[in-house]
C-alpha positions as CSV (number, residue, x, y, z in Angstrom):
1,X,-37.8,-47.3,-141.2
2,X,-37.0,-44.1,-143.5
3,X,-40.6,-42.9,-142.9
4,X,-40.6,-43.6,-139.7
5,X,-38.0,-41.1,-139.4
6,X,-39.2,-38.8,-141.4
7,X,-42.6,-38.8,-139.8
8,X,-43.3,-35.8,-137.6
9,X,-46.2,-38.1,-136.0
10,X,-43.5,-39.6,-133.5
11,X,-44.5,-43.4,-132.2
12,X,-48.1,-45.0,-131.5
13,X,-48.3,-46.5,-128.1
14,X,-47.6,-50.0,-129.4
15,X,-44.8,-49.6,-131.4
16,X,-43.3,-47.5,-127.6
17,X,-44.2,-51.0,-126.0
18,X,-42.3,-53.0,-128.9
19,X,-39.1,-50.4,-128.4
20,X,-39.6,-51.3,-123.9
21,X,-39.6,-54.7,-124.8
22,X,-36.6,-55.1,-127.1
23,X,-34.7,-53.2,-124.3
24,X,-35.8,-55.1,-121.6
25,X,-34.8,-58.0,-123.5
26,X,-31.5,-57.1,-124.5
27,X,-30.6,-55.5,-120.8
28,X,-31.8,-58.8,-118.6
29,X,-28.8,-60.5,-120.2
30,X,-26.4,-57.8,-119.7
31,X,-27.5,-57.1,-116.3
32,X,-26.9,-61.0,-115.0
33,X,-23.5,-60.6,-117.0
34,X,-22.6,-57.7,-115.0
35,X,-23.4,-59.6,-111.3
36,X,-22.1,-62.2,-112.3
37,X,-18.9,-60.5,-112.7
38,X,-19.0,-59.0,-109.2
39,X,-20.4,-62.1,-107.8
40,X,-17.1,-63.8,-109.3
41,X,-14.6,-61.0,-108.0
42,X,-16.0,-61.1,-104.5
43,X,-15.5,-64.9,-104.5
44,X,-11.8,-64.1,-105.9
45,X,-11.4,-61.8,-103.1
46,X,-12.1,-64.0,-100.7
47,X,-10.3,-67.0,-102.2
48,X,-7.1,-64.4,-102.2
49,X,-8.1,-63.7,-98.7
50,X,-8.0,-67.2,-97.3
51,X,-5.0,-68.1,-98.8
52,X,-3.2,-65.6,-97.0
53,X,-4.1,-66.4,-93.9
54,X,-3.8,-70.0,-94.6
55,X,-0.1,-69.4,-95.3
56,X,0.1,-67.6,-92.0
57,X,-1.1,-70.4,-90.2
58,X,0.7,-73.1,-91.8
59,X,3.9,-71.0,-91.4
60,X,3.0,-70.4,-87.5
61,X,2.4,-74.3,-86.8
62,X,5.5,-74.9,-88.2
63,X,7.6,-72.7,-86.1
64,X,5.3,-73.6,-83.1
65,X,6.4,-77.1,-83.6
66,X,9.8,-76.4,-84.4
67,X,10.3,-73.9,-81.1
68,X,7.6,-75.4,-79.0
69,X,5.9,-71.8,-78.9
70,X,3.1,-71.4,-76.2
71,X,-0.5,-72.0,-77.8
72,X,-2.8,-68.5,-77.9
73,X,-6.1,-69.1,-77.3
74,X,-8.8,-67.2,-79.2
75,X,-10.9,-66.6,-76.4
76,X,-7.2,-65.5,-73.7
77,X,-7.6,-68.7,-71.9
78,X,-4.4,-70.4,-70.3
79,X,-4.7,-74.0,-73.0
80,X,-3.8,-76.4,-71.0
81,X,-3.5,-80.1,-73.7
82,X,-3.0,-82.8,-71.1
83,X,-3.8,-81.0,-67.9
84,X,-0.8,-82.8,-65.9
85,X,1.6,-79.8,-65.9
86,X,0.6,-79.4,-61.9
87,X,0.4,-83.3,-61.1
88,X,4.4,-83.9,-62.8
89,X,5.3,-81.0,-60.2
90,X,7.6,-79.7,-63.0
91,X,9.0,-76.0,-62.7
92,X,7.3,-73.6,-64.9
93,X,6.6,-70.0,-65.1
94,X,2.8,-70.2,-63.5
95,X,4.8,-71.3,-60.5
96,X,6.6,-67.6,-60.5
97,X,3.0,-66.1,-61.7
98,X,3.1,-66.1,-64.9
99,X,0.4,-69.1,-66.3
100,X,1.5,-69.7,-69.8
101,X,-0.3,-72.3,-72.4
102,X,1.5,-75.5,-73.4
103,X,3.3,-75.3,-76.3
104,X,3.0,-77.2,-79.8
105,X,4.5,-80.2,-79.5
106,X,2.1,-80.9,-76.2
107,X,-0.6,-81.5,-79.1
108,X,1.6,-84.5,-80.0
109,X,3.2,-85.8,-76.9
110,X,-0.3,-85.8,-75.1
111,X,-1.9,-87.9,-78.6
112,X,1.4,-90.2,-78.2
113,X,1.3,-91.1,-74.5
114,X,-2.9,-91.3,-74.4
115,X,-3.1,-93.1,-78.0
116,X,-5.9,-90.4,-79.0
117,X,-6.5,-88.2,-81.5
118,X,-6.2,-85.2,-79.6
119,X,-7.6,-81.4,-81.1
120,X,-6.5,-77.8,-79.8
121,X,-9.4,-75.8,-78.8
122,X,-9.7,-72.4,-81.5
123,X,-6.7,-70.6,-81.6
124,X,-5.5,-66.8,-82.0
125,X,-3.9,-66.1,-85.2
126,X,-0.8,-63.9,-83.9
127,X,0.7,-62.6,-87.2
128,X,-1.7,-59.6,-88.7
129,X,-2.6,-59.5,-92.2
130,X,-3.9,-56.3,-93.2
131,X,-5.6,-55.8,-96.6
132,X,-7.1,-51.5,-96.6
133,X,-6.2,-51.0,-92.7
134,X,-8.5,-53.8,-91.4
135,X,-6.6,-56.5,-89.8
136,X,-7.5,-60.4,-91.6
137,X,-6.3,-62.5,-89.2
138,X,-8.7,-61.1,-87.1
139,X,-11.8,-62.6,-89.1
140,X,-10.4,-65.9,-88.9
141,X,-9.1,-69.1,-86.1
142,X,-7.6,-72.2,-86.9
143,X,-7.6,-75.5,-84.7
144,X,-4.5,-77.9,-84.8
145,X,-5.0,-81.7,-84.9
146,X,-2.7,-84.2,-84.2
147,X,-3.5,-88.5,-84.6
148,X,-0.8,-91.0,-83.5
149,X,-2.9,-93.5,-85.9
150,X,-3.1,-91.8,-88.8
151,X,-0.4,-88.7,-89.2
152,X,3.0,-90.8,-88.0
153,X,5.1,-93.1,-90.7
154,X,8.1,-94.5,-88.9
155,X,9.8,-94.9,-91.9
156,X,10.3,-91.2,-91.5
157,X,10.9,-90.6,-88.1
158,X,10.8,-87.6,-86.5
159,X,8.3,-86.4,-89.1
160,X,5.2,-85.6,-87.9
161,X,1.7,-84.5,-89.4
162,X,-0.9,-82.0,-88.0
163,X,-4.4,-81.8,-89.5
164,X,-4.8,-77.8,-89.5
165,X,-8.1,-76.8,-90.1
166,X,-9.4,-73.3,-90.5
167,X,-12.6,-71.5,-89.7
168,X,-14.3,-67.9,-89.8
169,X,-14.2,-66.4,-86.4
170,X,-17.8,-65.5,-86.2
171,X,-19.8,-68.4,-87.7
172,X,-17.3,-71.2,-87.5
173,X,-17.9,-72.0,-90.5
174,X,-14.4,-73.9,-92.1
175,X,-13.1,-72.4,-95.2
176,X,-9.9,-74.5,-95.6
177,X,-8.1,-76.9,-94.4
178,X,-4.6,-78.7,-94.8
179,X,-2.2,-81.1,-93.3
180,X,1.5,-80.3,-92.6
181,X,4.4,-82.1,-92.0
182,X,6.9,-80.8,-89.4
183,X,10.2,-82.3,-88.7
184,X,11.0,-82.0,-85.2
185,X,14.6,-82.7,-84.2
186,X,13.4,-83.8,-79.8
187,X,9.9,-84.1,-79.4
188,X,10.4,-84.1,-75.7
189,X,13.2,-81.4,-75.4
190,X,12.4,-79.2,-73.0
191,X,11.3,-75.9,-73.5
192,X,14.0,-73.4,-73.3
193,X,13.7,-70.3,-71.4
194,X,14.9,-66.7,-72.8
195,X,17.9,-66.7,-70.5
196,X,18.9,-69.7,-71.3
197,X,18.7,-68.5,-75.0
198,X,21.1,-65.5,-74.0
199,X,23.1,-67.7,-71.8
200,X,24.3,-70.3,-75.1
201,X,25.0,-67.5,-77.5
């Protein structure tokens, strides 16, 4: 190795191609380490990614349930769960102009009263996320499900649990999904207005 050194002649052609090849062989090996790093933190990312929004929407089912908040649909339609609101001739505020979406708990008391298994179409996630100035929530939707059969125990009663499932806006495809259980004090309560609200405090 000294004399090759030492030797002004510099490298034959062969021993170049022996040098190539060592390098080659000890850089393939680095090289997949290196993507499979990044491979690994853009996974992470989006792992971190979905479970943020995944609390989001857990925590907005919740207090949808709990307040019987109006659904949002993804696509600005009016959701209507049982469509009956204009048969029961009930007062509401499309009758003043205003159409406005059933609220949470008509997931349940619709799958109660028909004995189905009854599915919201995809919904809006209203809370933004942000991560760099671009808005998460916005990549994703969630759909809330709700069966009599399977998500009620009476032994715990006014507990009830909703199949939330949740999907990438764009290709639909699902990335998570989870049940929650809600306890909700009067399923049937009605919904409150805001000057009602203003009126008891």
């Amino acid at each position: 190795m000294k004399r090759l050194l030492r030797s002004e002649k510099g490298l034959t052609f062969i021993e170049v191609l022996i040098a190539l090849s060592i390098m080659g062989l000890l850089s393939v090996p680095i090289m997949m380490m290196f993507m499979n790093a990044q491979m690994y933190a853009r996974k992470v990312d989006k792992q971190t990614e979905i479970n943020a929004v995944t609390r989001t929407v857990k925590e907005l089912v919740s207090e949808g349930l709990n307040k019987d908040a109006p659904l949002s649909s993804l696509t600005g339609e009016i959701i209507d769960i049982d469509g009956e609101d204009a048969e029961d001739g009930e007062d509401s505020e499309a009758d003043e102009g205003e159409e406005v979406s059933d609220g949470f708990k008509s997931i349940i008391r619709y799958a109660i009263k028909s004995n189905t298994t009854v599915t919201t179409p995809y919904l809006k996630i209203e809370d933004s996320i942000e991560d760099s100035g671009n808005k998460i929530s916005d990549k994703y939707t969630y759909t809330v499900t709700y069966d009599p059969a399977k998500y009620y125990d009476s032994n715990y009663k006014g507990v009830y649990n909703v199949l939330i499932k949740i999907y990438e806006k764009e290709s639909k495809n699902k990335v998570n999904e989870l049940k929650v259980s809600v306890y909700i004090d009067n399923l049937y309560a009605e919904k409150k207005t805001d000057s009602e609200d203003s009126e008891s405090d």
